[in-house]
C-alpha positions in Angstrom: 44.3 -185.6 63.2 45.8 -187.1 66.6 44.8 -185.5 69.8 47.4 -183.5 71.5 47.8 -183.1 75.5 49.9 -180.4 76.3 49.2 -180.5 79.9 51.0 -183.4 80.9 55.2 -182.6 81.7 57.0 -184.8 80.3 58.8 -187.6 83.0 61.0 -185.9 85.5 59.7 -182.0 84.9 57.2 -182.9 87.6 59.0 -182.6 91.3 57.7 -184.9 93.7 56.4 -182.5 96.4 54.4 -180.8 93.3 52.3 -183.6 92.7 51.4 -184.2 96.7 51.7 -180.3 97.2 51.6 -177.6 94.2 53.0 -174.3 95.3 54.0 -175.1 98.6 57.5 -173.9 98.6 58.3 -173.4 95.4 60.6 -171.6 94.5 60.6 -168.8 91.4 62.4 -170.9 89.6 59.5 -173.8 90.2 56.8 -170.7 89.4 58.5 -170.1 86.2 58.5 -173.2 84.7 54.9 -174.4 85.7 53.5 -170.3 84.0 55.9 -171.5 80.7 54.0 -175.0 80.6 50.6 -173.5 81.5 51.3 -171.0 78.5 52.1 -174.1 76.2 49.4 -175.9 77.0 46.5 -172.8 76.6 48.9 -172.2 73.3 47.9 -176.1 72.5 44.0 -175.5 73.7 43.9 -172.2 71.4 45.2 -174.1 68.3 42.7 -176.7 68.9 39.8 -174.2 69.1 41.3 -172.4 65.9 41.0 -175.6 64.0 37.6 -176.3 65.0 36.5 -172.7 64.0 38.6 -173.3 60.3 37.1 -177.0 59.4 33.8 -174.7 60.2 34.6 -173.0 57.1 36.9 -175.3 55.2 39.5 -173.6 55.5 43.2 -174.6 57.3 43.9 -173.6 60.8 46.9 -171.1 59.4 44.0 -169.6 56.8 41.5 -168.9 59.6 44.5 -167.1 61.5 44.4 -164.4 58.4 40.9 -164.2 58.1 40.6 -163.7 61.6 43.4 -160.7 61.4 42.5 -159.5 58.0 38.4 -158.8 60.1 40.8 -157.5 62.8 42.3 -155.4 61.3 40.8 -154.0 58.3 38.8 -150.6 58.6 37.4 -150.4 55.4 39.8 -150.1 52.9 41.6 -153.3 52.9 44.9 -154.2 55.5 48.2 -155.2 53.6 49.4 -158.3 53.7 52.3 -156.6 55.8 50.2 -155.8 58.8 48.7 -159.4 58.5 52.3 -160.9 58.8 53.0 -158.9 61.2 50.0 -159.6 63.7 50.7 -162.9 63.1 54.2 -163.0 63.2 54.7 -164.9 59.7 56.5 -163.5 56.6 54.8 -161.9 54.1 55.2 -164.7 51.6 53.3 -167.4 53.4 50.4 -164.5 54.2 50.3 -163.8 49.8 50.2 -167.4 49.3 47.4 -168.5 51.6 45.4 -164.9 50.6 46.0 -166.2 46.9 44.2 -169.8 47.8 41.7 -167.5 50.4 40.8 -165.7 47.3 40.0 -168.1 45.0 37.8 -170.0 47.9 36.1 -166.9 47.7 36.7 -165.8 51.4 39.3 -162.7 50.5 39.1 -159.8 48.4 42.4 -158.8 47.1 43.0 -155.5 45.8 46.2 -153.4 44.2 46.7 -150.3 46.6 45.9 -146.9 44.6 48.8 -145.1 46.5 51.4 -147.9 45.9 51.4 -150.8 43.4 53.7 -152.7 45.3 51.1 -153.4 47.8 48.2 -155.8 48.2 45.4 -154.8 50.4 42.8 -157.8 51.4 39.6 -157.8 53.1 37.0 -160.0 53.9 34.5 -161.1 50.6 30.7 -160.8 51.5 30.7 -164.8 51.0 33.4 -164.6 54.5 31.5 -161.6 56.2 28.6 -164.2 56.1 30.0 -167.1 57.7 32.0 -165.7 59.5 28.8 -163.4 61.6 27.2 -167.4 61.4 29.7 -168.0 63.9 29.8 -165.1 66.2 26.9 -166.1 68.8 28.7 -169.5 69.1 32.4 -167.6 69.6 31.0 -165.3 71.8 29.1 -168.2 74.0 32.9 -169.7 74.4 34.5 -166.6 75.3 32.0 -166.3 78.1 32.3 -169.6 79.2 36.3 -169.1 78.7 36.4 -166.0 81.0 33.1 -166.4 83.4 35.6 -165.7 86.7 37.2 -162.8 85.4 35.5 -159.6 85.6 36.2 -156.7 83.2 39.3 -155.4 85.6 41.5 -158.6 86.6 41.1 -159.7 82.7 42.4 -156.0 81.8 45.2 -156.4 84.2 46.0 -159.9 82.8 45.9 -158.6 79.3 48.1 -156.3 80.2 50.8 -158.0 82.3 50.5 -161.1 79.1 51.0 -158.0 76.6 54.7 -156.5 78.6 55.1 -160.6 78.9 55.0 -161.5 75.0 57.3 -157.5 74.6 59.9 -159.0 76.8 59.6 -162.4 74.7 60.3 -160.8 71.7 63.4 -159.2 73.3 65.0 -162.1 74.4 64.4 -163.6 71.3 66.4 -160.8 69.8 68.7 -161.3 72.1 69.5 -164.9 71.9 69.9 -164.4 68.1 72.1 -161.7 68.2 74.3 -163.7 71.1 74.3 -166.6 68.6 
């Protein structure tokens, strides 16, 4: 698999007085467009750690994406696949097939609700529980590293400001497609 660099902009994105002088007078407009190629690029850095974490297990970056929500999300009696598409913004379909393949790898439990038959609830097998705990210490070790200069209350606040960021996405995206 090629390596990807997301933080290079591509030829003329890059002003001139932004490569002597970064921030000095920018404008909003500037700000706004270096946040939006930060975001890519941590977008690309994330995908890249999600892939290492899934050939860990065997498993395709998308696949490690619904284990990852199914452990998320799950309080005991199984998440359906509705709530999995949901968190990760996929449709249901895709999140059925790759829990179909998920099961037969043995990494996902899938069960017929006893309230509804119409719905599929999945949770981790033991087999997933396992490996998955293998690779907590390690996961845990990178999110320290990760976040070592933010302390509990600026990473709150930046979780929160990213949160009413990714709300206001979703509206625009709503509202481009309804302008379309």
């Amino acid at each position: 698999m090629a390596k990807r660099r997301a933080t290079a902009k591509p030829a003329g994105l890059v002003r001139h007085d932004e490569k002597t002088h970064p921030g000095r007078g920018s404008s909003q407009k500037d700000i706004v467009r270096r946040f939006l190629w930060d975001i890519a690029s941590i977008n690309v850095h994330l995908d890249e750690i999600r892939q290492y974490w899934a050939q860990t297990l065997g498993v395709s970056g998308p696949q490690w994406m619904i284990l990852m929500a199914v452990a998320e999300l799950d309080r005991g009696q199984g998440v359906p696949v509705k709530d999995v598409s949901t968190m990760l913004h996929v449709d249901p379909s895709f999140v059925t097939t790759q829990s179909k393949v998920l099961e037969k790898y043995g990494f996902v439990r899938r069960i017929t609700s006893s309230h509804d038959a119409r719905v599929v609830l999945m949770s981790l097998s033991d087999k997933a529980c396992k490996q998955v705990a293998n690779l907590s210490s390690r996961q845990e070790q990178l999110d320290k590293f990760i976040f070592a200069d933010f302390d509990d209350r600026t990473l709150k606040d930046i979780a929160d400001q990213i949160a009413s960021l990714k709300d206001r996405l979703e509206k625009a995206t709503l509202k481009l497609a309804a302008d379309i």
